[in-house]
MIMI-620526 format. One record per residue: x, y, z of N, C-alpha, C in turn. Coordinates in steps of 0.2 Angstrom, whole numbers, plus 5000, padded with zeros to 4 digits. Atoms other than C-alpha are relative to their C-alpha. Layout:
BEGIN
XYZXYZXYZ;...
This chain:
BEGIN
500249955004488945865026500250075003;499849924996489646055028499250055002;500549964999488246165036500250064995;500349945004487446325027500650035001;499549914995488746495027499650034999;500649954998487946635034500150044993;499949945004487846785024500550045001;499449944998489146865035500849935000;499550055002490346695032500250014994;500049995004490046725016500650094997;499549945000490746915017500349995002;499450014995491846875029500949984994;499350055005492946765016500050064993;500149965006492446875001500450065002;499649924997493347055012500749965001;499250035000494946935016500349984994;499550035007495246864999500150084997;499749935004494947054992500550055005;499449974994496147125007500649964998;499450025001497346995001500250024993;500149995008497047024982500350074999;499849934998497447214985500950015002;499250014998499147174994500649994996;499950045006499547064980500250074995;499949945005499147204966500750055003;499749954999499847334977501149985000;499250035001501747224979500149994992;499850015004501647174961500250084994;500149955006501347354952500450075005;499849944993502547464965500150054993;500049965004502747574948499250065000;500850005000500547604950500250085001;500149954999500747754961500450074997;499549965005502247864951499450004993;500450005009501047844933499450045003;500749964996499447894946500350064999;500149945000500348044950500450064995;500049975008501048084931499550004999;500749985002499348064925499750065003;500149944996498748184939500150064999;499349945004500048314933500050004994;500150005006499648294917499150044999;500750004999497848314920499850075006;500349944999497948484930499949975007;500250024992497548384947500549965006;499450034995499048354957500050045007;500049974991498448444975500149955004;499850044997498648304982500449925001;499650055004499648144985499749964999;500450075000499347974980500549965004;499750034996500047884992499749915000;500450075001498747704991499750004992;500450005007498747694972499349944998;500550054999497547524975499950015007;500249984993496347574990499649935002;500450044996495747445002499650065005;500049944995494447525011499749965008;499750024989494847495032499150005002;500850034996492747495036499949944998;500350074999492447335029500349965006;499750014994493647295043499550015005;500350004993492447375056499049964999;500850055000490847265049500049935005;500350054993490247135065499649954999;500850034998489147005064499650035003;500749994997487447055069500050084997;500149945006487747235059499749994997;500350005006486447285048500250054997;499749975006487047335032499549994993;500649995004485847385021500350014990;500049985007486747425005501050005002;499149974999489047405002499850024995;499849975007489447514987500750004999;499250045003490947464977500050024995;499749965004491947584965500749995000;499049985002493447624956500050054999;499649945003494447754952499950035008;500149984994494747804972500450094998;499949944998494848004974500250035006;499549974995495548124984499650005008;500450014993494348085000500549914999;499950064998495047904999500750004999;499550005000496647944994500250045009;499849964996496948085010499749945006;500250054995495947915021500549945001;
């Protein structure tokens, strides 16, 4: 019988499928970021680039077992702070 998974096994496996999943998108849709920044340009908002039309974001990378993590917040539509990160 397989023992328990932790909570953080559990994340664990959940941040690598969604860091593979992202890769995925990001190889399949290489048009993504060209339409991001016509829509931007159309919409008045093109100060900056898009450069990560689909954003992984690099902290869940630096979460550790034994970290206490009291709340992840998980959003779409990444703006100009995740875009210039």
């Amino acid at each position: 019988m397989a023992a328990k998974q932790t909570s953080f096994e559990r994340f664990s496996l959940i941040r690598c499928e969604f860091k593979a999943r992202v890769a995925a998108w990001t190889a399949a849709l290489p048009w993504l970021a060209e339409a991001q920044r016509a829509l931007a340009t159309d919409l008045g908002k093109s100060e900056y680039a898009i450069e990560t039309p689909i954003v992984y974001n690099r902290a869940f990378d630096e979460v550790r077992q034994g970290d206490h993590i009291s709340l992840i917040v998980v959003a779409d539509n990444p703006g100009k702070r995740e875009q210039e990160s």
